[in-house]
LONULUM-349981 format. One line per field, with one value per residue (C-alpha): residue in one letter; x, y, z. Coordinates in Angstrom, 2 decimals. Example, Ala and Ser with C-alpha at 12.3 -4.5 7.8 and 13.67 -1.06 7.14 Angstrom:
2
residuo = (a, s) $
u = (12.30, 13.67) $
v = (-4.50, -1.06) $
w = (7.80, 7.14) $
//
This chain:
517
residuo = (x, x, x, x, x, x, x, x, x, x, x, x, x, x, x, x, x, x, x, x, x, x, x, x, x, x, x, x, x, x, x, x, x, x, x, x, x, x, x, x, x, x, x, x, x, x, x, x, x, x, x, x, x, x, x, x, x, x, x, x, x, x, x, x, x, x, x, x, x, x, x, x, x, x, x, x, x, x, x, x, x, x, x, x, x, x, x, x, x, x, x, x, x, x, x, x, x, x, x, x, x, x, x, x, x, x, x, x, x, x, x, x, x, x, x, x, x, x, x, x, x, x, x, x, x, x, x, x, x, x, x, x, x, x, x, x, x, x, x, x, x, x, x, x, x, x, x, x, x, x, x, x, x, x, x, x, x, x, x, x, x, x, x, x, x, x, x, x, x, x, x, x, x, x, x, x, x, x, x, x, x, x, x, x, x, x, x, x, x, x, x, x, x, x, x, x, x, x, x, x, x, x, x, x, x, x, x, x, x, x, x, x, x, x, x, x, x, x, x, x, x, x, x, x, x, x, x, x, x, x, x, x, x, x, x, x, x, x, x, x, x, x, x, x, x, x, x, x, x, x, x, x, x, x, x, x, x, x, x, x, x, x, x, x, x, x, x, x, x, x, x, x, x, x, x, x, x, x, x, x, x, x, x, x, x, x, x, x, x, x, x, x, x, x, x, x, x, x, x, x, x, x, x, x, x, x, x, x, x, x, x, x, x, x, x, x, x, x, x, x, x, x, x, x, x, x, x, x, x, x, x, x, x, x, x, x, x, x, x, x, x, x, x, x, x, x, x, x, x, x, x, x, x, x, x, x, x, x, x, x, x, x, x, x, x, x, x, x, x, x, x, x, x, x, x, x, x, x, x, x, x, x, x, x, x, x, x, x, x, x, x, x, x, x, x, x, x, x, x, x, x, x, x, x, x, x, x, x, x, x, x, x, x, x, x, x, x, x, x, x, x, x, x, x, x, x, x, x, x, x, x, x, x, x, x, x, x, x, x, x, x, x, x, x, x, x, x, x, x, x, x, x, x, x, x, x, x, x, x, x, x, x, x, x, x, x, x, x, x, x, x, x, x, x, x, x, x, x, x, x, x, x, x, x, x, x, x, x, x, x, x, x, x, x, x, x, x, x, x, x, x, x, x, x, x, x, x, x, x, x, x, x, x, x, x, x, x) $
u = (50.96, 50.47, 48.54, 49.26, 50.27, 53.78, 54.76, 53.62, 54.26, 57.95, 59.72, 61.53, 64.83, 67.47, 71.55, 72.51, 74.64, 78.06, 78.15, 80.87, 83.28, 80.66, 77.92, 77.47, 76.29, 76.40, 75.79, 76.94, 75.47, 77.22, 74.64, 76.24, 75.37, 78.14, 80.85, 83.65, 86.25, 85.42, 84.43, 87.65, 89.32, 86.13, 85.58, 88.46, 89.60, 85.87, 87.14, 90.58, 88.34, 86.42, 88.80, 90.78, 87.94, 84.84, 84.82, 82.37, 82.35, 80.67, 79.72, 79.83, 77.35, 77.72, 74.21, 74.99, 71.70, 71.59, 74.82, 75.78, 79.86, 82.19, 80.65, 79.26, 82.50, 84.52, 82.08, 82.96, 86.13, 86.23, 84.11, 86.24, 89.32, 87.68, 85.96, 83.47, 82.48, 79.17, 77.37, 74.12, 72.84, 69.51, 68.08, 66.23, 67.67, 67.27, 68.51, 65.70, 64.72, 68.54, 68.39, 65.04, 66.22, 69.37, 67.98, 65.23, 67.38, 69.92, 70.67, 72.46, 70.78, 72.28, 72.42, 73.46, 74.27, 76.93, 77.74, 80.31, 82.13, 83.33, 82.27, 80.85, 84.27, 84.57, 85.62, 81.67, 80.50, 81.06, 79.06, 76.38, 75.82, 76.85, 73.21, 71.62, 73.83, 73.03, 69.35, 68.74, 67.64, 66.03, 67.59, 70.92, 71.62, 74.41, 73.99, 76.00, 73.26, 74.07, 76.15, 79.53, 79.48, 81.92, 81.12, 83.07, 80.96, 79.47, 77.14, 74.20, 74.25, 74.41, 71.37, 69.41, 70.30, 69.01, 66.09, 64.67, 65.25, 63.36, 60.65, 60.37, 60.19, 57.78, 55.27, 55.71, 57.12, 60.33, 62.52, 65.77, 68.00, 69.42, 67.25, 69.52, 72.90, 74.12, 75.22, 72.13, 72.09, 68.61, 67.71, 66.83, 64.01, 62.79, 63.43, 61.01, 58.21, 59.23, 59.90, 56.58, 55.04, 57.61, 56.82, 59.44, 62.49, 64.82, 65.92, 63.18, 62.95, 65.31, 63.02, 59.85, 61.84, 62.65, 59.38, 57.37, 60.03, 59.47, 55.72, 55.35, 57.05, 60.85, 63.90, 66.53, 70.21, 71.93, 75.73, 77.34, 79.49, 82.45, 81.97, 83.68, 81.19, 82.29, 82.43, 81.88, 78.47, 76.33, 72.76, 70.78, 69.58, 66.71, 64.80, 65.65, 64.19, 61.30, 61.11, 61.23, 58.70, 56.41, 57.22, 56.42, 53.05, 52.09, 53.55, 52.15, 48.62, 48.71, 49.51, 46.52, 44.51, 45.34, 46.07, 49.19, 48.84, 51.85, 50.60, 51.88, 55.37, 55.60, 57.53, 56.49, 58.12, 57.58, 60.16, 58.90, 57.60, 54.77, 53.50, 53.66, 50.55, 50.56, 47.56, 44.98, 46.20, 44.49, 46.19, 46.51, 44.99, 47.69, 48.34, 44.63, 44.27, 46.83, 45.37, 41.66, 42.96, 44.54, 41.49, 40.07, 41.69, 41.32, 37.66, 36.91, 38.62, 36.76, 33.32, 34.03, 35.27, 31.71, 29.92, 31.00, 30.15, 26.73, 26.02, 25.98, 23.27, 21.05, 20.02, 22.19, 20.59, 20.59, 24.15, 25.73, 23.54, 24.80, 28.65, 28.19, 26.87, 29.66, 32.78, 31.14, 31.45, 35.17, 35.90, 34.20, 36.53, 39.66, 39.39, 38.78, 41.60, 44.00, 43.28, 42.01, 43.95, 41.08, 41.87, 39.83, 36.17, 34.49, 32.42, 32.74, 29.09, 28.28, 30.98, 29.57, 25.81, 27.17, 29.52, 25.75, 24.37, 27.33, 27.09, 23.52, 24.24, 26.86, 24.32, 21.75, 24.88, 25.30, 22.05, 21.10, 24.02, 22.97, 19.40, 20.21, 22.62, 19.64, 17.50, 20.23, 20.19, 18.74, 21.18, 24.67, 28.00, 29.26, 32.49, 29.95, 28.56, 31.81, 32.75, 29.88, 30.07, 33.66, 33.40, 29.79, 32.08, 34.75, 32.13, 30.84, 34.25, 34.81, 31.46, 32.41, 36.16, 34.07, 31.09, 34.33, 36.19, 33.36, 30.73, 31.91, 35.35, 35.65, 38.96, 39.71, 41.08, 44.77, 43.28, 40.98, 43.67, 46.04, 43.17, 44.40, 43.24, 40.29, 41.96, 41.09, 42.19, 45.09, 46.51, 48.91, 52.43, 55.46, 59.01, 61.82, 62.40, 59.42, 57.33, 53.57, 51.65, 49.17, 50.91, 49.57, 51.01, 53.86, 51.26, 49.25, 52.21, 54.15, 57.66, 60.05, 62.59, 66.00, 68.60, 69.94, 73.69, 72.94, 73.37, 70.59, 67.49, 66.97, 70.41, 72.83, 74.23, 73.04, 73.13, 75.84, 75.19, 74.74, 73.74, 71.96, 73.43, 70.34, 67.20, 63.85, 62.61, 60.39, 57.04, 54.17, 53.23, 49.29, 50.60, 53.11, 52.47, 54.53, 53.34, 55.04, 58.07, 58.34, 58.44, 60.51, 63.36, 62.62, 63.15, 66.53, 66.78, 64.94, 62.33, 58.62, 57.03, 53.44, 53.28, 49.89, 49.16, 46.21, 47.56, 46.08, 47.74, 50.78, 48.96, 44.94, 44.19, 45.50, 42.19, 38.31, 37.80, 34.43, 36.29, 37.22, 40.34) $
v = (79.48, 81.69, 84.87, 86.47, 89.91, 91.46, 93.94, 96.55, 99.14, 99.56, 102.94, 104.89, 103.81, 106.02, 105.37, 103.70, 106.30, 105.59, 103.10, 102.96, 100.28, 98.28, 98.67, 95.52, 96.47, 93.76, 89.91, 87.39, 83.81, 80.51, 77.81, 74.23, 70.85, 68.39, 70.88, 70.22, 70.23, 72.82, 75.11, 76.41, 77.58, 78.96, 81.34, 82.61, 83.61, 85.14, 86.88, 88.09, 89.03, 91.37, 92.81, 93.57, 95.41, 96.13, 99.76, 98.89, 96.90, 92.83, 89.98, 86.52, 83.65, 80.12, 78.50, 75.15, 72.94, 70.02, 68.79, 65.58, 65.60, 67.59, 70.77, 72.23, 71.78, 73.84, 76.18, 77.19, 77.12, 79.39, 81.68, 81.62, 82.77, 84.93, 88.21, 88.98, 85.05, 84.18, 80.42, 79.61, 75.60, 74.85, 71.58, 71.29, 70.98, 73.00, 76.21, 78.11, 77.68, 78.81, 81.88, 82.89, 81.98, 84.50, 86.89, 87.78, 87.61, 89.78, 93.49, 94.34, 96.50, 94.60, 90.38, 88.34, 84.59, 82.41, 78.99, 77.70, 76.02, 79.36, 78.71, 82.60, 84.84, 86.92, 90.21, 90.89, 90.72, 94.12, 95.32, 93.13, 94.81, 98.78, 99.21, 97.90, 100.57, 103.18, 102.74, 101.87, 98.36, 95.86, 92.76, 92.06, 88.73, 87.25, 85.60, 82.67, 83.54, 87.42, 88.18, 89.15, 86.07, 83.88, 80.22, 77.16, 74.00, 70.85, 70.53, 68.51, 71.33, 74.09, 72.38, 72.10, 75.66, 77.47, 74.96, 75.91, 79.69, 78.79, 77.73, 80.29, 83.04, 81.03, 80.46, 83.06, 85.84, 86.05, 88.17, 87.93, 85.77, 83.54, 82.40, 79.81, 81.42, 81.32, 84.56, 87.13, 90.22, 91.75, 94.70, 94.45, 96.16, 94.22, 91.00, 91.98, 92.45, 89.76, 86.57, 86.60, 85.83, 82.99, 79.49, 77.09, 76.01, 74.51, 74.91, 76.49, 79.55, 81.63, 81.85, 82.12, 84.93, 86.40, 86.15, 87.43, 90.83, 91.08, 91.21, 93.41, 96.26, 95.70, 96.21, 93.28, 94.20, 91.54, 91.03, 89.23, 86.55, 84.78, 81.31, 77.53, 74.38, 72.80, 68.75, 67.51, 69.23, 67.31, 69.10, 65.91, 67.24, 65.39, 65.33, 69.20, 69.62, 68.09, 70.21, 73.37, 72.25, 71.51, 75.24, 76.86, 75.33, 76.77, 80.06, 80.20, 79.42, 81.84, 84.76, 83.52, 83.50, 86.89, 85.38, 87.27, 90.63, 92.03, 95.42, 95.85, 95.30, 98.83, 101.20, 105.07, 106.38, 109.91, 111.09, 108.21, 110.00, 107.51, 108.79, 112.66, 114.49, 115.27, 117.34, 115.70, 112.44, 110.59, 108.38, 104.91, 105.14, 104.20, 100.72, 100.13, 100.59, 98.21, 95.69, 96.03, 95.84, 92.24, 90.87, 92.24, 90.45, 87.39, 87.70, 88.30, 85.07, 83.26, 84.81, 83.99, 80.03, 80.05, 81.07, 78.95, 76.10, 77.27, 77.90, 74.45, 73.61, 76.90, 79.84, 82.70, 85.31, 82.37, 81.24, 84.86, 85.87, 82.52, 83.09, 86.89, 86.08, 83.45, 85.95, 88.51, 86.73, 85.90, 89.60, 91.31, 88.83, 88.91, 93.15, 93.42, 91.72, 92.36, 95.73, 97.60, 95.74, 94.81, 91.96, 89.41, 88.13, 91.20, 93.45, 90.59, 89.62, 93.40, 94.15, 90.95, 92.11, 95.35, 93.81, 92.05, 95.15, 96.10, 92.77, 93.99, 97.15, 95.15, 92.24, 94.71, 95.52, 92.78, 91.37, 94.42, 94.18, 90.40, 91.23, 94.09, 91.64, 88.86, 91.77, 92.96, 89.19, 85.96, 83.44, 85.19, 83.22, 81.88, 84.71, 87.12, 86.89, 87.05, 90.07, 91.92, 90.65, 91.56, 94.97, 95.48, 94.19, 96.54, 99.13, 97.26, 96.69, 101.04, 101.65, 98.65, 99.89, 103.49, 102.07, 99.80, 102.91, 105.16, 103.01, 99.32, 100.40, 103.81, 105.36, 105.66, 109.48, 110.07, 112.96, 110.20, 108.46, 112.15, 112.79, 112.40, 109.11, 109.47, 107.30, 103.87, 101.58, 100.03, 102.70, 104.17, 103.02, 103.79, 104.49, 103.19, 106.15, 106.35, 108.68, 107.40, 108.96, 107.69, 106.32, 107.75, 108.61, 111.35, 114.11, 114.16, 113.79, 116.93, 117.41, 114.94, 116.09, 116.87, 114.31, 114.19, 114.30, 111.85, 107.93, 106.60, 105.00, 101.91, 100.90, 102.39, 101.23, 98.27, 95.85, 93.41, 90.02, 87.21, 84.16, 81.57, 77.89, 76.35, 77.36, 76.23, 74.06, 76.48, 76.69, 74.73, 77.09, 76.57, 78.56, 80.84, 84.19, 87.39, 89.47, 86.88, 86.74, 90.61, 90.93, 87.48, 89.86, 93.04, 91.34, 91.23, 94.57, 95.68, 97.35, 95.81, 97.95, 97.80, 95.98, 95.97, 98.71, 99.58, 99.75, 101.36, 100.29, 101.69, 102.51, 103.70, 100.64, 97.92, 97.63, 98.09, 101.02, 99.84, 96.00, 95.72, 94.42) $
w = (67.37, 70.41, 70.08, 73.56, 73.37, 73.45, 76.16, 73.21, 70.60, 70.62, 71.10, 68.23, 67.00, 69.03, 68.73, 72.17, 74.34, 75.02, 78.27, 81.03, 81.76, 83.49, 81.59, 78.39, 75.38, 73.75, 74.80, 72.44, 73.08, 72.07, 72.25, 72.77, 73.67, 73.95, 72.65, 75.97, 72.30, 70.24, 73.23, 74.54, 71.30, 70.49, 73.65, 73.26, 70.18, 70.29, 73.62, 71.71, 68.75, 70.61, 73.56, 70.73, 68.10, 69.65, 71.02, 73.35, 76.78, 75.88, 77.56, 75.88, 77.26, 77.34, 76.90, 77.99, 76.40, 78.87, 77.75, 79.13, 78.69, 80.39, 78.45, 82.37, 83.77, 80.97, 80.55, 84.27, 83.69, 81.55, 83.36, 86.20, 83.67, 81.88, 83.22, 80.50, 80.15, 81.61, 81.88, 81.75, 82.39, 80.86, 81.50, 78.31, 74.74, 72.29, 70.21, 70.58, 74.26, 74.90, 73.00, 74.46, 78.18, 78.07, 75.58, 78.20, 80.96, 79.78, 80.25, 77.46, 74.60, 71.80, 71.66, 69.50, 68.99, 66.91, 66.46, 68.33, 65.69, 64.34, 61.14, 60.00, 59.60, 63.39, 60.74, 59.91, 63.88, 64.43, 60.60, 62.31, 65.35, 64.14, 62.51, 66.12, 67.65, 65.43, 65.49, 61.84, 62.54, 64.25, 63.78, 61.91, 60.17, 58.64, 54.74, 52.88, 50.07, 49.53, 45.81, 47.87, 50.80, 50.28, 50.99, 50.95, 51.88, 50.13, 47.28, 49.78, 51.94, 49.83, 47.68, 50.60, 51.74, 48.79, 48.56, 51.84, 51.63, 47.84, 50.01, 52.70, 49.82, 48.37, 50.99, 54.01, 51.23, 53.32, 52.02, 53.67, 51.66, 55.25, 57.45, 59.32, 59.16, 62.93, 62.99, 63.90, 66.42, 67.63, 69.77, 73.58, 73.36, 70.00, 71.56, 74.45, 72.19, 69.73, 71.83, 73.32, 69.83, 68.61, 69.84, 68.29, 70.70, 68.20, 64.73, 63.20, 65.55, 63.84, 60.77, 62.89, 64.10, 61.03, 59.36, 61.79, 62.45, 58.86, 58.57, 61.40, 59.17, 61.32, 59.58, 59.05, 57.74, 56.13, 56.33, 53.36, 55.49, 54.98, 55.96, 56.07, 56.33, 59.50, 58.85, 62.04, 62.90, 64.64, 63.40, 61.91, 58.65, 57.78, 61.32, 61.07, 57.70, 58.76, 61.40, 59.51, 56.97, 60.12, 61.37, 57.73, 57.83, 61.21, 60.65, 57.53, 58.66, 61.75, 59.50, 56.73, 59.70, 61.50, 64.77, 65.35, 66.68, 64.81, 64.90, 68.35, 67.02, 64.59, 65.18, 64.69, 61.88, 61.94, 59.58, 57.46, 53.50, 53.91, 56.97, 55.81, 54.44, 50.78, 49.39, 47.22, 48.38, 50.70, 53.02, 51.88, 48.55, 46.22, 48.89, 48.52, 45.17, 44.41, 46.57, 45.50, 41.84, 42.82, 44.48, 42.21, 39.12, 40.80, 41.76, 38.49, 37.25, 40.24, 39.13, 35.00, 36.00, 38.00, 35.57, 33.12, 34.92, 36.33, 32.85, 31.90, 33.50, 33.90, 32.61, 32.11, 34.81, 37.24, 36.54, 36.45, 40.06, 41.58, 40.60, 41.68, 45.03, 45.36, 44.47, 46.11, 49.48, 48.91, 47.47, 50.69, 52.68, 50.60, 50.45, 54.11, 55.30, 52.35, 51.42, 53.79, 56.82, 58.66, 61.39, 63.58, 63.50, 65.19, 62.50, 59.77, 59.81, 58.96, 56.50, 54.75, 54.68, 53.27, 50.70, 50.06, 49.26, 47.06, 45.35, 44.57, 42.75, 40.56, 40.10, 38.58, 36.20, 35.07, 34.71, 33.00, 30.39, 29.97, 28.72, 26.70, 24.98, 24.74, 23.43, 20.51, 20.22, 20.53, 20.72, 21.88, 21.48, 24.62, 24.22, 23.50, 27.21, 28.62, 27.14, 28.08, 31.63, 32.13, 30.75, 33.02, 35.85, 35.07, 35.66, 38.87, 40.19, 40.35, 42.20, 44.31, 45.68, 46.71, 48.02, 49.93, 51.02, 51.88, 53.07, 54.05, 55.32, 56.12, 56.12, 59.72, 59.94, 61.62, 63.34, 64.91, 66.96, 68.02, 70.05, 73.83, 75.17, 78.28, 81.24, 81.61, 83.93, 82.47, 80.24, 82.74, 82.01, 84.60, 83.82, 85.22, 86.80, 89.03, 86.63, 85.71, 82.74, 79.63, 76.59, 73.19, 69.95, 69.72, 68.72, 71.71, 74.31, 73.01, 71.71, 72.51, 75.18, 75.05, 76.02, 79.36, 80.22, 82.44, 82.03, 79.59, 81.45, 79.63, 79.62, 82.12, 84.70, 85.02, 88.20, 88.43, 86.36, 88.43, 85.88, 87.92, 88.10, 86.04, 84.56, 85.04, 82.22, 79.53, 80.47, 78.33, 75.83, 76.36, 79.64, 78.53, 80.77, 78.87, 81.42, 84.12, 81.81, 81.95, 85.40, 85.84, 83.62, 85.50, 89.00, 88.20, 87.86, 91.18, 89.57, 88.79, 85.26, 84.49, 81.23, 81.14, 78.79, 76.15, 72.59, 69.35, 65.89, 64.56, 61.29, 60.85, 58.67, 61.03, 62.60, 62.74, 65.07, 66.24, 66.90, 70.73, 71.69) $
//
């Protein structure tokens, strides 16, 4: 799982300015390998569909994946015929090392991929793409799974459709209802910072995708979807499965392990009711409240099952201080990184020697509720004990979450990170239109200014498209450069931006403020 940074904390949402004749908005890709047949019809009733609908000017790409049938040869074809048809060659397979070769390469703000077998109805392209548009979301997919979808395919694949979307909710706590639909949109801008992060180059990279927009706060709109099982596909299901199950694992251990820096991938929300100030309410009490009472629940059913079994063969002061000290080193762990969002190894060591400290207080509890029950009585019932030590701990468990929030993690103040940021080498960031200046939250750069009447500068006009006859294979991913790949994209454009830029979390709790980056 790679754990290089993105190009950074992405912009507010803003609806994308109308664009002249010349300028795409939107890109849609058709990945193919071996496809010379189903090709042809495909581009262009797509190109009908759209020169027809879409109110905006498009592009559609032909990601040829190393086909090795006439595919290359129509594929030019019908970019010759067609204006607004583009080929790309790639001389590596796969679905995911397609999308990620013309996604970063391409100009337009809004890109999106289908199969080309047609299979999702072409009616629910442009519902996909309007919230992109708009600004309301990140990524847009389509769903065979949502109530009002309408799906006509066989019982083996719908079985194992809904078995591994079963999964996915219930071991990454996805919770889009589609993961491999082939019918998803994303923002420019979100792919930038997204790609980077997502390692898999076939199947499974849509839900690696998906997963990790989703638990780096982005929003996903789902499209119900007409769609019609195509009988001749050619996607082995079992090696695939395998595949996925494979991917699931890793994901699934990168995020237990907090090696993804999805913090850089927030948005500000600043109309957002969470992030407004409400009297008497501190900020983030009710989240960590909830989450300390979890760990906390569970701790205590950790501490009890130790107990029980030190208690076998000990002493009860010796069993209950050996299955405190136990619990107490998996609550300080579990609380800092679940509740009170701290990430990464630095600070650990004292937040652990602290939580020691804490675990003393609630030790002298207990212990002191223990022999004021062997005073009252000489030999308690084994229930008897437990009682006492889960109501002591209830008492324990209170000065615990504000020795936690005062003392072991401190809430980190907002007024902390709207001071203005001292300059450091690295923290100057230049626009595309020449300008240099430090990047810090909204507060301490001022108001936001007024739109220009002029063409937008992320996205208009661009230069004329030029798609190269073949791409370079992918690069290993124990090499992968973002920064490289930034300025590989921005070459085309004429312009070279300094990516390398000095972040601070979207959100006060995302990180230790004394842990270096």
């Amino acid at each position: 799982m790679r754990t290089d940074s993105s190009p950074g904390t992405l912009p507010a949402r803003e609806h994308l300015p109308a664009a002249g004749a010349g300028a795409p908005v939107l890109d849609v890709v058709i990945p193919v390998y071996n496809e010379e047949r189903d090709l042809p019809p495909c581009v262009r009733r797509l190109h009908e569909h759209l020169a027809r609908t879409f109110p905006y000017p498009f592009r559609i790409t032909i990601a040829d994946n190393a086909s090795t049938d006439a595919t290359p040869h129509v594929a030019r074809q019908l970019e010759a015929e067609l204006p607004e048809v583009a080929h790309f060659r790639l001389d590596l397979k796969g679905r995911g090392r397609a999308l990620r070769t013309v996604w970063s390469a391409s100009d337009a703000p809004i890109l999106a991929y289908m199969d080309v077998d047609l299979s999702t109805d072409l009616n629910a392209l442009l519902p996909l793409v309007a919230p992109l548009i708009s600004g309301h979301s990140d990524l847009a997919i389509g769903s065979r799974l949502a109530r009002s979808a309408r799906v006509v395919r066989g019982p083996k694949r719908e079985f194992i459709s809904r078995s591994y979307n079963l999964i996915l909710r219930g071991s990454l706590q996805a919770r889009f209802s589609d993961a491999q639909c082939g019918f998803k949109a994303i923002r420019r801008d979100v792919a930038q910072a997204l790609l980077p992060l997502v390692e898999d180059t076939g199947w499974f990279f849509d839900t690696e995708m998906l997963v990790l927009a989703e638990r780096a706060g982005l929003r996903i709109h789902e499209v119900p979807v007409d769609w019609v099982d195509d009988p001749d596909s050619t996607v082995h299901i079992v090696r695939t499965a395998t595949d996925d199950l494979k991917g699931v694992w890793r994901v699934g251990r990168a995020l237990a392990t907090g090696s993804l820096p999805l913090d850089r991938l927030a948005r500000p929300f600043g109309d957002d009711p969470r992030d407004r100030d409400i009297e008497d309410v501190p900020k983030g009490l009710a989240r960590q409240l909830v989450g300390f009472c979890v760990v906390g629940a569970l701790s205590t059913l950790f501490y009890l099952l130790l107990y029980s079994v030190f208690r076998s063969f000990t002493g009860s002061q010796t069993a209950n201080a050996l299955a405190l000290l136990v619990s107490a080193v998996a609550n300080t762990a579990a609380n800092r990184r679940l509740t009170f969002g701290v990430r990464g190894r630095g600070g650990a060591v004292r937040h652990q020697a602290q939580g020691l400290v804490v675990f003393g207080i609630g030790l002298a509890l207990t212990s002191g509720s223990l022999a004021a029950l062997n005073a009252a009585t000489s030999d308690p019932a084994h229930s008897t004990e437990l009682a006492v030590l889960v109501a002591a701990n209830l008492a324990a468990t209170v000065l615990r979450f504000l020795l936690f929030r005062a003392w072991v993690f401190p809430d980190q103040r907002e007024d902390a990170w709207q001071q203005p940021q001292p300059y450091r080498p690295g923290t100057v960031v230049q626009g595309t239109d020449g300008t240099r200046g430090l990047r810090g939250p909204r507060s301490s750069r001022g108001p936001r200014p007024s739109p220009s009447p002029g063409p937008h500068p992320s996205y208009g006009p661009p230069p004329p498209y030029a798609p190269q006859p073949s791409y370079a294979p992918h690069a290993p991913h124990d090499s992968y450069d973002p920064t490289a790949r930034s300025r590989a994209a921005d070459s085309a454009e004429g312009t070279w931006r300094d990516v390398t830029v000095q972040h601070q979390p979207a959100h006060p709790y995302d990180s230790d403020p004394r842990e270096s980056r």
